[in-house]
C-alpha positions as CSV (number, residue, x, y, z in Angstrom):
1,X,0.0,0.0,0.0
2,X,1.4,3.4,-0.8
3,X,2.1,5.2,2.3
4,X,0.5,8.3,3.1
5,X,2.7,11.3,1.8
6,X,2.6,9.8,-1.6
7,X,-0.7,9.3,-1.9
8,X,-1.1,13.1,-0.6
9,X,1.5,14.2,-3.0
10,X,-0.4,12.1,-6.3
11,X,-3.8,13.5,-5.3
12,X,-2.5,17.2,-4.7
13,X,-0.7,16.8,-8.3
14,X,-4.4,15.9,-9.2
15,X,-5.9,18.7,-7.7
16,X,-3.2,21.2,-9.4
17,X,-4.1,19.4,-13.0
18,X,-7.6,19.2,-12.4
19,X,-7.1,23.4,-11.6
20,X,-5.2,23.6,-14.7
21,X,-8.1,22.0,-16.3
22,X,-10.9,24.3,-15.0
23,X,-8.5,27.3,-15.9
24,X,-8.0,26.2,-19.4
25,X,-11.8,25.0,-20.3
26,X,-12.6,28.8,-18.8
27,X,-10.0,30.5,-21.3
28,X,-10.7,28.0,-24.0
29,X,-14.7,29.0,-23.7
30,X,-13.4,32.9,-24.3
31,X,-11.5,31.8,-27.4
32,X,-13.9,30.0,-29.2
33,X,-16.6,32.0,-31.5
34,X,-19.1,29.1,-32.2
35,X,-22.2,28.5,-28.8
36,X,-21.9,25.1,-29.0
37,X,-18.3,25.3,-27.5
38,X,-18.6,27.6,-25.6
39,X,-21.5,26.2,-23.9
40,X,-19.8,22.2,-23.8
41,X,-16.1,24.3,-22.4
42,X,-18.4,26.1,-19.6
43,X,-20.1,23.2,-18.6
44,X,-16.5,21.0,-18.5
45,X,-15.1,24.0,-16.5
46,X,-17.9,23.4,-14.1
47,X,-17.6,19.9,-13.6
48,X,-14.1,20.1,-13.2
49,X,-14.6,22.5,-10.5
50,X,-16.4,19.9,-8.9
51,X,-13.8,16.9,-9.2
52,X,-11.5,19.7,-7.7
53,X,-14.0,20.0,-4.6
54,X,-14.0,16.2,-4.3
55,X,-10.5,15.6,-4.8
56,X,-9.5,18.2,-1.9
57,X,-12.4,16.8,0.3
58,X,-10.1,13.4,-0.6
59,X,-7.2,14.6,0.6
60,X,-8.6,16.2,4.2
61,X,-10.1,12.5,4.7
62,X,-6.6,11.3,4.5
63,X,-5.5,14.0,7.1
64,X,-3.6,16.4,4.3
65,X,-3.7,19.8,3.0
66,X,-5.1,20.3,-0.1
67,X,-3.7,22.1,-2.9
68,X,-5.8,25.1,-4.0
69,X,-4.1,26.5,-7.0
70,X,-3.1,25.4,-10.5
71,X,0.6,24.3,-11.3
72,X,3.4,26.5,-12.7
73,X,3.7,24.6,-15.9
74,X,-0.1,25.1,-16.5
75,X,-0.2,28.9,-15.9
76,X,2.9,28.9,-18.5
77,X,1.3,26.5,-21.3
78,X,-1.8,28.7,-20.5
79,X,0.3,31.5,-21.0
80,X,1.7,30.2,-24.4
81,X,-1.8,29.2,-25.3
82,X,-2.9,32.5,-25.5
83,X,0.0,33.3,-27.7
84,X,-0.2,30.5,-30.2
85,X,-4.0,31.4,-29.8
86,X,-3.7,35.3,-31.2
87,X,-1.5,34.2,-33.8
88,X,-4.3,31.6,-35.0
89,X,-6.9,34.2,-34.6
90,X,-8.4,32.0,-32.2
91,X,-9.4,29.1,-34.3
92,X,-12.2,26.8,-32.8
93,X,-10.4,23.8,-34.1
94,X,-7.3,25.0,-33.0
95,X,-8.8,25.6,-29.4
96,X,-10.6,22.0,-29.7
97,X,-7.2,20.3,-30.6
98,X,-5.0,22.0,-27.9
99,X,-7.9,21.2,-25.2
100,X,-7.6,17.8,-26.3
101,X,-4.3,17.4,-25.9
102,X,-4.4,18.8,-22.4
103,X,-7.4,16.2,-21.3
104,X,-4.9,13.5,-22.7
105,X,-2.1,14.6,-20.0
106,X,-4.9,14.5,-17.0
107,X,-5.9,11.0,-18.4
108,X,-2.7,10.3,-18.2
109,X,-1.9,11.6,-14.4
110,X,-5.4,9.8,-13.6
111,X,-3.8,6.6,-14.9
112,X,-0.5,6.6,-13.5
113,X,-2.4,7.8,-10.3
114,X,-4.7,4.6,-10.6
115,X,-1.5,2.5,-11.1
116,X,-0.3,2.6,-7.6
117,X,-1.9,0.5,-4.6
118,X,-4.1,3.3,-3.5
119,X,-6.6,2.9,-0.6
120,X,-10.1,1.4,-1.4
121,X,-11.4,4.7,-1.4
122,X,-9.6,7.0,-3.0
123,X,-9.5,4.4,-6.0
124,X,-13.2,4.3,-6.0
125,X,-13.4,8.5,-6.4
126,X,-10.3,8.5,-8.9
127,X,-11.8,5.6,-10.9
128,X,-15.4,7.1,-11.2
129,X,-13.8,10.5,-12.4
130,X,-11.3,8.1,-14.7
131,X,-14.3,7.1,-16.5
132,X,-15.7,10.7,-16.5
133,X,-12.7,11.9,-17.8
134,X,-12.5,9.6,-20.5
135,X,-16.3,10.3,-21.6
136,X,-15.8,14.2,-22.0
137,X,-12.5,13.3,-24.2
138,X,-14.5,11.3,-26.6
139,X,-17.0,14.2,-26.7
140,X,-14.2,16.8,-27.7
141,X,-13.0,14.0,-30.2
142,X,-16.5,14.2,-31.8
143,X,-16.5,17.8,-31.7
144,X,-12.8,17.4,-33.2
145,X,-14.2,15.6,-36.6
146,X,-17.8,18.0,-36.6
147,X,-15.3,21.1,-36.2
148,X,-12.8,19.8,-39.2
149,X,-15.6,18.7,-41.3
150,X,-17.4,22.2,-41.1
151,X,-13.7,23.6,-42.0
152,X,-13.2,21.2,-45.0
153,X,-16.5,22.3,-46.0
154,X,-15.4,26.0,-46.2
């Protein structure tokens, strides 16, 4: 079993991806031009604010501190998002793609995190927002090919 200052440590990285998350789908939903995404990025920021919510209410039940903020390296990508995003003139399919990419790296955190031999638990909460996590990707994977097809078609 992993002992209690890494299991702390994973679910605070978590948190501070999940925050980089919620940051992103906020500044993502300001880039776009077309409703539909900006109503699907609002409603992701939301429900990431709520796996935030869980995950610090996690990581009190386990005696710790939670981490309240986003992470460095998300503020800067955020920050070179912006940049890349100006230069595109704010493309919805560039904003999709990019906001893909980042859901990839928290599947991937939630993964590695759901690797180790985590308390009973904390696997149940990190495996039900797994599966969350994996559902919304598909949906911007759909809204991926709509988005490129609408493109192709102009």
């Amino acid at each position: 079993m992993i002992d209690n200052n890494k299991l702390l440590d994973t679910i605070n990285d978590l948190i501070e991806d999940s925050k980089d998350d919620e940051e992103g789908f906020i500044d993502s939903a300001e880039k776009v031009t077309d409703q539909r995404l900006k109503d699907f990025f609002l409603l992701r920021s939301k429900q990431v604010a709520e796996r935030v919510r869980d995950l610090q209410g996690l990581v009190e039940s386990f005696d710790g501190i939670p981490a309240t903020t986003t992470s460095l390296s998300g503020t800067l990508h955020r920050k070179w998002i912006d940049l890349k995003s100006a230069l595109s003139l704010n493309d919805n399919l560039a904003v999709i793609n990019q906001t893909e990419l980042d859901e990839q790296l928290t599947l991937s955190a939630y993964d590695e995190a759901l690797s180790l031999e985590i308390p009973p638990d904390a696997e149940i909460l990190l495996s039900r927002q797994f599966e969350i996590l994996k559902q919304n990707h598909q949906r911007l994977v759909e809204l991926r090919a709509i988005f490129a097809q609408e493109a192709a078609a102009h």
